[in-house]
Each structure stands twice: as C-alpha cells, then as structure tokens.
N, CA, C and O atoms as CSV, one atom per row, in Angstrom:
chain,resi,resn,atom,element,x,y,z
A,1,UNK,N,N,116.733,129.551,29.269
A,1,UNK,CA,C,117.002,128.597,30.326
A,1,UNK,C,C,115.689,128.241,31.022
A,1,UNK,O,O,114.806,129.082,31.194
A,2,UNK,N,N,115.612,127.289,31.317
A,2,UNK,CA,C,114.424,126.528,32.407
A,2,UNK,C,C,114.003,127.161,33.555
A,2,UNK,O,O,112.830,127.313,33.897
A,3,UNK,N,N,115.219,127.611,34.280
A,3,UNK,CA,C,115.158,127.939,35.421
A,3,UNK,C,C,115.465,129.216,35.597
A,3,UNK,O,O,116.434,129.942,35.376
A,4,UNK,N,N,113.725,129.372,36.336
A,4,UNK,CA,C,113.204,131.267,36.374
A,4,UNK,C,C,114.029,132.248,37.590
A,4,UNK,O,O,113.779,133.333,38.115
A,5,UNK,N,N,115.243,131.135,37.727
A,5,UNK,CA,C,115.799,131.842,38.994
A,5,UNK,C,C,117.329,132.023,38.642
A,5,UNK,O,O,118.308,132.324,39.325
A,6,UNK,N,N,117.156,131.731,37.360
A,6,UNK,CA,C,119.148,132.041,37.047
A,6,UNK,C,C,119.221,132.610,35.563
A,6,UNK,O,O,118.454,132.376,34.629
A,7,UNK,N,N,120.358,133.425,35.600
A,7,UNK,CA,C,120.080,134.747,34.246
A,7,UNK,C,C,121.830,134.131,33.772
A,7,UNK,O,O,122.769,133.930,34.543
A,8,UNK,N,N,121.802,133.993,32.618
A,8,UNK,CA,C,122.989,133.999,31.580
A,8,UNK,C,C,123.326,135.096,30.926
A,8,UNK,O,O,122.370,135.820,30.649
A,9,UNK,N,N,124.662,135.563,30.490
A,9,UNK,CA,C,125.472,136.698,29.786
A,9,UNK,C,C,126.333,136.746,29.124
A,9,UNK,O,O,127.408,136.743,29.724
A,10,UNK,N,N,126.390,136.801,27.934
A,10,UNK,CA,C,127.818,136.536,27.614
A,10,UNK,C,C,127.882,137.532,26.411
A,10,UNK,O,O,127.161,137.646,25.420
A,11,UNK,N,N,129.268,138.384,26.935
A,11,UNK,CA,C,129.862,139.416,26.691
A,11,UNK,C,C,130.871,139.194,25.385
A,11,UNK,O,O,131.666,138.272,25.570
A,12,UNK,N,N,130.952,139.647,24.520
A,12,UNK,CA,C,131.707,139.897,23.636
A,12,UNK,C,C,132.269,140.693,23.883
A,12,UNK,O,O,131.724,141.742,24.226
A,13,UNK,N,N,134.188,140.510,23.798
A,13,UNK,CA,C,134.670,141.565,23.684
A,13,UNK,C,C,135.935,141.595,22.859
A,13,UNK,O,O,136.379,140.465,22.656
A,14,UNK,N,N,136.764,142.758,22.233
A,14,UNK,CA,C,137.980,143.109,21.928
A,14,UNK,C,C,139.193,142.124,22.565
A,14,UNK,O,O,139.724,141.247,21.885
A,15,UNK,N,N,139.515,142.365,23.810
A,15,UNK,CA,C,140.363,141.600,24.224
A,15,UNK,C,C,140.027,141.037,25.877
A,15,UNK,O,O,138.923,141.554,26.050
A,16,UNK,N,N,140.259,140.489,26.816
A,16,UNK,CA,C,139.693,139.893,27.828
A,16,UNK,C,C,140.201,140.940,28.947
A,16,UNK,O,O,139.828,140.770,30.107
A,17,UNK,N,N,140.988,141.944,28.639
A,17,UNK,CA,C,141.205,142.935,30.037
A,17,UNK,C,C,139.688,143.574,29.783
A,17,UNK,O,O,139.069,143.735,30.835
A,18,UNK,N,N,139.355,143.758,29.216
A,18,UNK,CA,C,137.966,144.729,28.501
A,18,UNK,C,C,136.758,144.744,29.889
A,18,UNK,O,O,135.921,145.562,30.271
A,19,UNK,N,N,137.130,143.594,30.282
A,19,UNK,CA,C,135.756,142.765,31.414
A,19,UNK,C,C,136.382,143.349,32.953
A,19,UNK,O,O,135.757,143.727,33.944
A,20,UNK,N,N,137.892,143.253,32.708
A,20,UNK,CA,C,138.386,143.980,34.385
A,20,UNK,C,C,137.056,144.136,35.309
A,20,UNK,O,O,136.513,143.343,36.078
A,21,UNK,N,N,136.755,145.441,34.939
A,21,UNK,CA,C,135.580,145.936,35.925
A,21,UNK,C,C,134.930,145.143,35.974
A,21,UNK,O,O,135.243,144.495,36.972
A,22,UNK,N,N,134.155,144.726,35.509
A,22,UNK,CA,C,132.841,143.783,35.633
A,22,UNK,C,C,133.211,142.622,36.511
A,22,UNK,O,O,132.572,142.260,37.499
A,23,UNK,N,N,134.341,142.060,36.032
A,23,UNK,CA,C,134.970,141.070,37.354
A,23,UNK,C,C,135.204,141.786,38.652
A,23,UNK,O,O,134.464,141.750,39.635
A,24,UNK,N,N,136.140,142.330,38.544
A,24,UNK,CA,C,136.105,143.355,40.303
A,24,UNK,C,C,135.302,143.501,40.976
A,24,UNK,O,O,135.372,143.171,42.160
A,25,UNK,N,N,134.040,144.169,40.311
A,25,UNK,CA,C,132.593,144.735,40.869
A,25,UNK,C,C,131.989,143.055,41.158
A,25,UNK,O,O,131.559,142.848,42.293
A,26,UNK,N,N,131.961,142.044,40.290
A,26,UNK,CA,C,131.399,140.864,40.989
A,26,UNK,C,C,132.587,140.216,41.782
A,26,UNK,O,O,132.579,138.998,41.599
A,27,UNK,N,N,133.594,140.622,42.592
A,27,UNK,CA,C,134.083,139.951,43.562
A,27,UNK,C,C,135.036,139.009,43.063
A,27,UNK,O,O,135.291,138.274,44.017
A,28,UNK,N,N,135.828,138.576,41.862
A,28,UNK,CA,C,136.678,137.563,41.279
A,28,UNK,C,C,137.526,138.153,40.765
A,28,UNK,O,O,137.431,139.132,40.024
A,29,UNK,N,N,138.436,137.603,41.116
A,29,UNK,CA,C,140.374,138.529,41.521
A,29,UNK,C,C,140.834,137.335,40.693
A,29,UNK,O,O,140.739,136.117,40.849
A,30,UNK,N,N,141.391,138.153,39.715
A,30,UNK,CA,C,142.284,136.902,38.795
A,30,UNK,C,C,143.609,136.861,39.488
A,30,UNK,O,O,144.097,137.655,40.292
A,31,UNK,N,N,144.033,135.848,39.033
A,31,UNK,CA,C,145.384,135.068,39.745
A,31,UNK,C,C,146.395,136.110,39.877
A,31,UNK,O,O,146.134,137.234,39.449
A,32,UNK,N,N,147.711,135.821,40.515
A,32,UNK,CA,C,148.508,136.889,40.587
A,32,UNK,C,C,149.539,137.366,39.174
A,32,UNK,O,O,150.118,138.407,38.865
A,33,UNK,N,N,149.424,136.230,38.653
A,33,UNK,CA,C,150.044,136.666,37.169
A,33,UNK,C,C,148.848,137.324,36.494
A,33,UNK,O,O,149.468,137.470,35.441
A,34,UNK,N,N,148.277,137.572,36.360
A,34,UNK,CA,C,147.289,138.839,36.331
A,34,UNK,C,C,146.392,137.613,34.874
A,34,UNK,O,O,146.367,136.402,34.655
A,35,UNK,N,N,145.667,139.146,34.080
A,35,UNK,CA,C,144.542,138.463,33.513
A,35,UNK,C,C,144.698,137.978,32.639
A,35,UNK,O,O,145.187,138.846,31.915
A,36,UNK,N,N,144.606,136.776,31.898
A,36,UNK,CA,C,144.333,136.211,30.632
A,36,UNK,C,C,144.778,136.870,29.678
A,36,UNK,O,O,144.330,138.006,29.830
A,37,UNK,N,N,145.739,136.812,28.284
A,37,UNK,CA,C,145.797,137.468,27.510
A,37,UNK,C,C,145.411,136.810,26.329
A,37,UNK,O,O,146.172,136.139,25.631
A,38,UNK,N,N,144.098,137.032,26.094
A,38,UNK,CA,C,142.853,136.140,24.858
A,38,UNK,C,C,142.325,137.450,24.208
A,38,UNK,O,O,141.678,138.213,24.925
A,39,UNK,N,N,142.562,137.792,22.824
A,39,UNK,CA,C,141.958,138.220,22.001
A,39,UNK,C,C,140.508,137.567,21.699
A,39,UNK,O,O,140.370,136.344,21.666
A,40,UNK,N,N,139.461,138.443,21.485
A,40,UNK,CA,C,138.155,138.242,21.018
A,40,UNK,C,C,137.562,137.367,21.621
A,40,UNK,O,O,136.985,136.572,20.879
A,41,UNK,N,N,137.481,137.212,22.541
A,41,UNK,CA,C,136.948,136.267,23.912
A,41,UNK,C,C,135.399,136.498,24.128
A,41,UNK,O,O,135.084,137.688,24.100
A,42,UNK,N,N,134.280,135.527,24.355
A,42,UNK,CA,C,133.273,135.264,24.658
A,42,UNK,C,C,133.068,134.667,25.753
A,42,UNK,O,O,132.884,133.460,25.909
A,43,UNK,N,N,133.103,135.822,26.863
A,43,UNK,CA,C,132.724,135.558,28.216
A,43,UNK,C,C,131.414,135.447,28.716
A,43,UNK,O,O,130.402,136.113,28.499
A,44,UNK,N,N,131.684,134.261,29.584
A,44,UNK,CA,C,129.695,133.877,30.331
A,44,UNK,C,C,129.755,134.196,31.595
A,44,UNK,O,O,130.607,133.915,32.438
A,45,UNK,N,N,128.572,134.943,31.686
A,45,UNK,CA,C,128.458,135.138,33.252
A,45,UNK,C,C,127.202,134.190,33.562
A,45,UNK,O,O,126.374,134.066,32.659
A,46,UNK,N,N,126.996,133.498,34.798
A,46,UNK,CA,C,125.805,132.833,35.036
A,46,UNK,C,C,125.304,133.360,36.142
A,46,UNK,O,O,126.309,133.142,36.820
A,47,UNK,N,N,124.193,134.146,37.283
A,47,UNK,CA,C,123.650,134.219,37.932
A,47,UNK,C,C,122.869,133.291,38.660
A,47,UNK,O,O,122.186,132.547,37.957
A,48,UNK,N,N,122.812,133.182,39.542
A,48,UNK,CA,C,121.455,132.126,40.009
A,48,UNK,C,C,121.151,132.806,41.686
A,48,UNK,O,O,121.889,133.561,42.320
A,49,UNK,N,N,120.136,132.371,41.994
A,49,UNK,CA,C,119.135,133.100,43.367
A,49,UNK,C,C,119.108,131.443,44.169
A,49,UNK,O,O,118.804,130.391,43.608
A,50,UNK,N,N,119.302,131.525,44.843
A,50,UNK,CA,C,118.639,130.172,45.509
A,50,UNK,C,C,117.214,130.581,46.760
A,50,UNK,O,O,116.621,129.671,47.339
C-alpha cells in the first residue's frame, strides 16, 4: 500500500467463527443473530493512524 500510515490483513480461515476473538478484542459486535456462517472465508482487516 502507498500509505505509510495504514497496515492490511487478511486472515484465512476454516470457518468465520474462527476470527470471534480477534473481532471482540478490536471492538465489533456482530449483529444479534450472531456471526456469519461462511466456510473458508478470507477476512481483511485494514488499520490506519491519522
């Protein structure tokens, strides 16, 4: 990426509960019907600093 102030991630996983934690710990509460049910999912995380 261009910009020296934002970091990309993207997680491979088994199935999309797999990430739970990693969502929790960054603060994003999935809906009340709870999480996604996606096999083999390629999740992005994006960071940025302003």
């Amino acid at each position: 990426m261009c910009n020296t102030q934002c970091w990309q991630w993207e997680l491979a996983c088994a199935h999309s509960t797999c990430v739970n934690q990693i969502m929790r710990r960054a603060g994003i509460d999935w809906p009340e019907d709870g999480v996604p049910d996606i096999d083999m999912p390629t999740i992005t995380i994006n960071l940025s600093i302003n």
